[in-house]
C-alpha positions in Angstrom: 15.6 -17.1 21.9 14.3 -20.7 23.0 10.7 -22.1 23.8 10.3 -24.4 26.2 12.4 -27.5 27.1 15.5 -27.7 24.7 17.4 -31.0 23.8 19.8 -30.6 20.9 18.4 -28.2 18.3 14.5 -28.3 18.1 13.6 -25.8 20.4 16.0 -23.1 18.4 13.8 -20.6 17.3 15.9 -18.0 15.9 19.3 -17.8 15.3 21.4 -14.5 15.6 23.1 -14.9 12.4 25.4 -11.8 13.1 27.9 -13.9 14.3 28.0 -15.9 11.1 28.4 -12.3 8.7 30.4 -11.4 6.5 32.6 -8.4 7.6 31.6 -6.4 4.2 28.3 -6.4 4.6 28.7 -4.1 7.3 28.5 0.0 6.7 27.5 -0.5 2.7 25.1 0.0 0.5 25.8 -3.2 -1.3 25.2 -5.1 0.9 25.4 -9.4 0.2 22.3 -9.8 2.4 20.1 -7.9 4.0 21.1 -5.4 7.1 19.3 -3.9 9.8 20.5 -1.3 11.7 18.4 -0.5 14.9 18.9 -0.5 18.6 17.6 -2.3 21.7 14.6 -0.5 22.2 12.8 0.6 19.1 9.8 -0.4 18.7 9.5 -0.2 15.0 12.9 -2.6 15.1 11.4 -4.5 17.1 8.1 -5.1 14.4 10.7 -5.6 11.6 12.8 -8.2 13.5 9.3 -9.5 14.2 8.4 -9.3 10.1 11.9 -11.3 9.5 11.8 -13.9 12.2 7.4 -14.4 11.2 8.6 -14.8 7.1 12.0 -16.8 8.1 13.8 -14.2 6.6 17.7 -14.2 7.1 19.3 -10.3 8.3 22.0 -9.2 9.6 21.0 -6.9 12.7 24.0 -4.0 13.5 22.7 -2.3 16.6 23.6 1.4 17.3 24.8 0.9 20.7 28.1 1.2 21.4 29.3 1.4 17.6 29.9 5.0 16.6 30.7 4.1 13.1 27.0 2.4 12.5 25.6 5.9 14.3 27.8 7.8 11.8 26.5 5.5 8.3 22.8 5.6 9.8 23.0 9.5 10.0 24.6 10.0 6.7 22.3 7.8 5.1 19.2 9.4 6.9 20.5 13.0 6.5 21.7 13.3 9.9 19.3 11.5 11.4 19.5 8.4 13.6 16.6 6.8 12.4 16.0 3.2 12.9 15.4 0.7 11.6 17.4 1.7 8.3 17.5 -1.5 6.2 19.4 -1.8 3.7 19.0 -4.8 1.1 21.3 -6.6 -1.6 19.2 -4.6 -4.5 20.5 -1.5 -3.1 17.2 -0.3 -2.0 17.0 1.2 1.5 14.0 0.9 4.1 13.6 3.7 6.8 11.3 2.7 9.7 8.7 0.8 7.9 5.6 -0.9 8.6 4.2 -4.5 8.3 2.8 -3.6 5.6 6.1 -1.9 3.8 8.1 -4.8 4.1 5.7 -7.2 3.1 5.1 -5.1 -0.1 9.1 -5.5 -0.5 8.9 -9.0 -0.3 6.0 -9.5 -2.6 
């Protein structure tokens, strides 16, 4: 995601840092940092990958799409339901399609 004209770095707004992750943070619930699991087009993923990107808040986003095994941990997690976003952070605490307002409580 880029804004206007780029030379080098400075127009980088956000990086997708789930290139950079750690294998085993993937389908835990200890997770090292925090996870997001959500797909393309949720809106309430959408307003929490808004909520990370506003606060500069590093995640790790696992979308559902094509990767039965995050469908399957979602769904036992949420009592077999996919429900997204389903965040799960390094305290072991676990977010199910919160608000602004939710996460900012989190973070407070």
């Amino acid at each position: 995601m880029f804004q206007g004209k780029i030379s080098g770095l400075e127009g980088l707004k956000h990086i997708n840092i789930s290139y950079k992750a750690s294998m085993n943070d993937k389908y835990t619930l200890n997770p090292s940092q925090i996870v997001m699991y959500a797909t393309e087009y949720c809106s309430d993923c959408m307003r929490a990958k808004k909520f990370f990107e506003a606060n500069n808040i590093p995640y790790l986003r696992i979308g559902l799409e094509g990767d039965h095994k995050a469908v399957e941990f979602v769904m036992q997690i949420n009592n077999g339901y996919q429900s997204v976003p389903t965040i799960i952070f390094p305290d072991g605490s676990i977010l199910v399609e919160p608000g602004w307002e939710e996460l900012k409580q989190k973070f407070n």
